[in-house]
C-alpha positions as CSV (number, residue, x, y, z in Angstrom):
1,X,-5.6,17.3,-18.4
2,X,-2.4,15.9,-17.2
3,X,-3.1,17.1,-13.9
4,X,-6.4,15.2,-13.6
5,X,-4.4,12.0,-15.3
6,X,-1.6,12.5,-12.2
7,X,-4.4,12.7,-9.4
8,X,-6.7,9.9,-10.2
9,X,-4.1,7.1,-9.4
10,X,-3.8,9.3,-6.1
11,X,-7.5,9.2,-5.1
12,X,-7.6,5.7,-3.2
13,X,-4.6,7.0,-0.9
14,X,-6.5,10.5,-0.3
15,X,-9.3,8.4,1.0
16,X,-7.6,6.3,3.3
17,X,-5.8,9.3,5.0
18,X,-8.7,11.5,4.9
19,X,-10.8,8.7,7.1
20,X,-7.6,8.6,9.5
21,X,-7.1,12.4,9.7
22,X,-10.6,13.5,8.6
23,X,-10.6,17.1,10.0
24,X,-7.4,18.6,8.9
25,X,-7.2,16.5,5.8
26,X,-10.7,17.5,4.5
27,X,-9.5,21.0,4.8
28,X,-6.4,20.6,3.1
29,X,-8.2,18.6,0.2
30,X,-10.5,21.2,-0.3
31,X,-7.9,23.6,-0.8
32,X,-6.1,21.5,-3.2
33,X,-9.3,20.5,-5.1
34,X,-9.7,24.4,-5.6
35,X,-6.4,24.7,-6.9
36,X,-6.6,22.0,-9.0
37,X,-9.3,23.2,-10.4
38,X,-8.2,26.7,-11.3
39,X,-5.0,25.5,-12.2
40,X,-6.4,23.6,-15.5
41,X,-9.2,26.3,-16.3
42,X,-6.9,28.8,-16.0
43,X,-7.0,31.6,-18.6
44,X,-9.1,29.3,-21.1
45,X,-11.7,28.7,-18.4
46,X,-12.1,32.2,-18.2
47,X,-12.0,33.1,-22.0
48,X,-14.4,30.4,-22.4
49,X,-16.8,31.5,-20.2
50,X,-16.5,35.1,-22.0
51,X,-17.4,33.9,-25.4
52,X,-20.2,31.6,-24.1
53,X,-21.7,34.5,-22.3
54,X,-21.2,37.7,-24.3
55,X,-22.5,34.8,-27.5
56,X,-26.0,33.4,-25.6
57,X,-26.7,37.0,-23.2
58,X,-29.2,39.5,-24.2
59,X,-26.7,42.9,-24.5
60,X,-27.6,45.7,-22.4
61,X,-30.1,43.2,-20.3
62,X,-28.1,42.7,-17.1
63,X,-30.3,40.0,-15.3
64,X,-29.8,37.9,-19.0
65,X,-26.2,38.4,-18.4
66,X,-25.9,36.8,-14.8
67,X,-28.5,34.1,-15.8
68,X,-26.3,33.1,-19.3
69,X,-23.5,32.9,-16.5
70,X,-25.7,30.5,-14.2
71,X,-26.3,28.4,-17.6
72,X,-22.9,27.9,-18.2
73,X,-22.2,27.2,-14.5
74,X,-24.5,24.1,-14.9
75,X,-22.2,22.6,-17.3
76,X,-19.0,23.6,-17.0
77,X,-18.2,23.3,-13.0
78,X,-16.6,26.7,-11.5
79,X,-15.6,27.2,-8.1
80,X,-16.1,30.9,-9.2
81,X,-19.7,31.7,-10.8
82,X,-23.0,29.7,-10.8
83,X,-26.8,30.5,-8.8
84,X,-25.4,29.3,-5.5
85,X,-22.7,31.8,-5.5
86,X,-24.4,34.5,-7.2
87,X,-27.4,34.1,-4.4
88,X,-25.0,34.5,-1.5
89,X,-23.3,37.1,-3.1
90,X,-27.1,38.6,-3.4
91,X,-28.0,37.9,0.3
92,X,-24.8,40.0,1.7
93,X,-25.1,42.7,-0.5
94,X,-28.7,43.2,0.3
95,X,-28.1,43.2,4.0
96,X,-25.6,45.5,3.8
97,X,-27.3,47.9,1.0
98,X,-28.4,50.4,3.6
99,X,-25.0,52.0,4.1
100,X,-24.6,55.2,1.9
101,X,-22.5,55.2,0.2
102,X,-21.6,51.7,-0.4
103,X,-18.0,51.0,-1.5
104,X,-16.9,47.0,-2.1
105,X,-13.5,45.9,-3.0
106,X,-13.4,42.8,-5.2
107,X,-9.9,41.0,-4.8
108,X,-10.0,38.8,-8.4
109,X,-12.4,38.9,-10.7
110,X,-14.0,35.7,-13.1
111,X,-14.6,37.6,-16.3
112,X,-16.9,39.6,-14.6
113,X,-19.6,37.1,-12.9
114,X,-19.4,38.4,-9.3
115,X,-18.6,42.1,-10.5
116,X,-21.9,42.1,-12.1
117,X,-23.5,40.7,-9.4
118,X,-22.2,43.4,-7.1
119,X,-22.8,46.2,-9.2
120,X,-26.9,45.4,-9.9
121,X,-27.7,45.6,-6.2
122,X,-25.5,48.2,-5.1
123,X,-27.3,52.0,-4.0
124,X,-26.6,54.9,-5.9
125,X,-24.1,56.8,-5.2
126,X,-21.3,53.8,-4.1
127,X,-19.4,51.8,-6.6
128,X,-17.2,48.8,-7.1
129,X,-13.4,48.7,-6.8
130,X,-11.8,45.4,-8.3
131,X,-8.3,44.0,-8.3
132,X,-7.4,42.0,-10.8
133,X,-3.6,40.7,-12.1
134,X,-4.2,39.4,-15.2
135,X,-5.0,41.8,-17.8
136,X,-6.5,39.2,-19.9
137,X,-8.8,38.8,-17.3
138,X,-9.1,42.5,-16.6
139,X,-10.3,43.1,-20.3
140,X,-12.6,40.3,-20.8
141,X,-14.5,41.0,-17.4
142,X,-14.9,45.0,-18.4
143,X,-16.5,43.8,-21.7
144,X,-19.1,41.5,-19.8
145,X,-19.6,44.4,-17.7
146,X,-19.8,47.0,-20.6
147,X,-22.7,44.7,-21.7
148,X,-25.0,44.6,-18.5
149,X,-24.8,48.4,-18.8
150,X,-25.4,48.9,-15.1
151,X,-24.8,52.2,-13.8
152,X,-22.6,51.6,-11.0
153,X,-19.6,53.2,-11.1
154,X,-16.5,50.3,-11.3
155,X,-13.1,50.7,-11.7
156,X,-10.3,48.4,-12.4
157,X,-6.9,48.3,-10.4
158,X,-4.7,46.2,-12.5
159,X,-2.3,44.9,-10.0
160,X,-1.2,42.5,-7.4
161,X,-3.4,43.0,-4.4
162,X,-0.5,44.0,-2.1
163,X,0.2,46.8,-4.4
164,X,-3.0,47.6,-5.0
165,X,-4.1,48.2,-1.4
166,X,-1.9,50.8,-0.7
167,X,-2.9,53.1,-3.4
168,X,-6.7,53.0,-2.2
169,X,-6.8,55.8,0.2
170,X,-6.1,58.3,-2.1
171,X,-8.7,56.7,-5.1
172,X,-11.4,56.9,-2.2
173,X,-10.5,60.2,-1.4
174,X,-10.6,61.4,-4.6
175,X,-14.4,60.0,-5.0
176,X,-15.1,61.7,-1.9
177,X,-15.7,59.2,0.6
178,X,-13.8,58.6,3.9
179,X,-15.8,56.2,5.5
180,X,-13.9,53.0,3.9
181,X,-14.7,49.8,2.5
182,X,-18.2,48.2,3.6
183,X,-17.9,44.7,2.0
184,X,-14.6,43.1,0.8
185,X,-14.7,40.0,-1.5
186,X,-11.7,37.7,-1.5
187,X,-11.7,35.5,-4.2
188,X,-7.5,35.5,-5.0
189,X,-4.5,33.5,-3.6
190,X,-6.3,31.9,0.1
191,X,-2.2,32.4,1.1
192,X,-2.7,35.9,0.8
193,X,-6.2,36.7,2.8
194,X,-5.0,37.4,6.3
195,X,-1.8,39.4,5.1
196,X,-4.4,40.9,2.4
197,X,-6.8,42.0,5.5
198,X,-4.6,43.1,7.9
199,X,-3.4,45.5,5.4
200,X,-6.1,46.4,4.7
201,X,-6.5,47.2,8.7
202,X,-3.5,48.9,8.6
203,X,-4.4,51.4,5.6
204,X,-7.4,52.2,7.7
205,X,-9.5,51.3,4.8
206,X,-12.5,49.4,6.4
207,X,-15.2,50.9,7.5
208,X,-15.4,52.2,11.3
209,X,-19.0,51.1,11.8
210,X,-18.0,47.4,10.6
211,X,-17.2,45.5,7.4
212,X,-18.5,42.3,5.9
213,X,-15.5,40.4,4.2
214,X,-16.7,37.3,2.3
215,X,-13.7,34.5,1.7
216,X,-14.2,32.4,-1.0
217,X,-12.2,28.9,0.3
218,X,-13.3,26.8,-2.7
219,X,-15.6,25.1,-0.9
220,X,-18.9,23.6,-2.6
221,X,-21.3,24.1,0.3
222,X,-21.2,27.8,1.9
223,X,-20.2,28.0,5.6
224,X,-20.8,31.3,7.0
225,X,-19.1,31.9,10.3
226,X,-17.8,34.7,12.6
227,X,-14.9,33.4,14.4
228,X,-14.0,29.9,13.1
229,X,-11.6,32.1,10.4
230,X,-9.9,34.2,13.0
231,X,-6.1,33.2,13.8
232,X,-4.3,34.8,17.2
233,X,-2.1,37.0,14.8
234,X,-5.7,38.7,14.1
235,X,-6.5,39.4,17.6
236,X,-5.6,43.1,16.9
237,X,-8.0,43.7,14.6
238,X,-11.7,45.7,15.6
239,X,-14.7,43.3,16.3
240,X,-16.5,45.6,13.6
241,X,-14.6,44.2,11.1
242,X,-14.2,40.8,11.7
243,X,-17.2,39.4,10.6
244,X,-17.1,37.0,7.3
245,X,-18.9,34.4,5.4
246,X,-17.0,31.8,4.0
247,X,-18.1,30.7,0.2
C-alpha cells in the first residue's frame, strides 16, 4: 500500500511527460505499472489466489479450476491470470498442437493459472517443463495442478532461469525427445528475456522446425508481433525461432 500512496502524488507529472514523450514513455510506464503491480501482490497475491481457487473450484474438474481462476481475475486485477490471458494462451497452443511431441517451457509460474492452461490442451505424449524461484510459489501452483488432475506430464525446476536452462538437455534427453522446445512462455524478470532466449539458442534447445515464444510485457491489451521485439544483438538467431506474441 505504501507503494500506491508514493505513486499517486506522481501521476499528474507521468502525464505531462508521457504527452511530451509519448512513445518511449508509454513503454517505460507500462513496464513500471507491471512492476508495481507485482511488487505489492507479491507472495500474498499469489497465496491468495490459491486459497480462493482450491476453496470455490470443483476438485478433479480442470475446466472449473481455470474458470474459478477467471472469477477471481474479475475482481482482483492480475497482470498474470484472467479469460484474456487464458484465451491467448488457448489460441497459440492450439496452433501449435500438431507437433508431436509437444514440449513447452514455462519461465514463472502464477500458482498454477497458465500451467494449467497449458497442460489441458497439450497432445499426448508431450509435457510441461516450468521454472519457477520461489518455492512458495512452486508448492502452491503443484497443488492447483494436483487438483485439475490432467494427465500431462509437468515437472517443476526450482531454480533461477539461468540455472535452470542449462540443465534442460539432459532432462529432455532423458524423456526421450531431441527435437527441443516448441513454445516457450516468459512470464519472469522482462530484464532477463533476451539473455534468457539466447541461451536458450545457445543450448540448442529450440526446436529446428521453429518455436513460438510468447513474452508477457505486462501489457493490458495483447500485441502480437514478429519483429517489433527483435534487437541487433538477436540478429544471430534462426528466423524459425524468432517468432513471438507479446501478452
Amino acid at each position: 500500500m505504501w507503494l500506491i500512496a508514493l505513486l499517486v502524488p506522481l501521476l499528474p507529472t507521468i502525464f505531462m511527460v508521457s504527452s511530451l514523450y509519448c512513445g518511449k514513455v508509454s513503454i517505460l510506464c507500462h513496464q513500471a505499472l507491471a512492476w508495481a503491480l507485482r511488487l505489492v501482490g507479491g507472495g500474498a497475491c499469489v497465496k491468495s489466489t490459491h486459497v480462493f481457487v482450491f476453496s470455490n473450484c470443483t476438485h478433479g474438474k480442470g475446466d472449473s479450476v481455470l474458470e474459478t481462476f477467471d472469477l477471481y481475475a474479475e475482481t482482483h486485477q492480475s497482470l498474470c491470470i484472467g479469460p484474456q490471458i487464458g484465451e491467448i494462451l488457448d489460441d497459440v497452443v492450439k496452433s501449435v498442437k500438431s507437433v508431436r511431441p509437444l514440449w513447452v517451457l514455462e519461465l514463472r509460474m502464477h500458482c498454477g493459472y497458465s500451467s494449467g492452461r497449458l497442460l489441458r490442451l497439450l497432445p499426448h505424449g508431450g509435457g510441461l517443463i516450468t521454472v519457477v524461484l520461489d518455492p512458495v510459489t512452486a508448492d502452491l501452483g503443484e497443488e492447483i495442478i494436483l487438483v485439475t488432475s490432467f494427465k500431462q506430464s509437468q515437472v517443476q525446476f526450482l531454480h533461477s532461469s539461468a540455472e535452470a536452462i542449462p540443465t534442460l538437455n539432459s532432462f529432455l534427453e532423458s524423456e526421450g525427445t531431441s527435437d527441443g522446445i516448441n513454445l516457450v512462455l516468459m512470464d519472469h524478470d522482462s530484464q532477463q528475456y533476451l539473455l534468457d532466449l539466447l541461451a536458450l539458442e545457445r543450448e540448442e534447445l529450440l526446436c529446428p522446425s521453429g518455436c513460438t515464444v510468447l513474452l508477457n510485457r505486462g501489457i493490458k491489451e495483447p500485441m502480437i508481433s514478429e519483429e517489433s521485439w527483435i534487437t541487433p544483438e538477436e540478429e544471430s538467431i534462426p528466423t524459425a525461432s524468432k517468432q513471438s506474441i507479446h501478452l
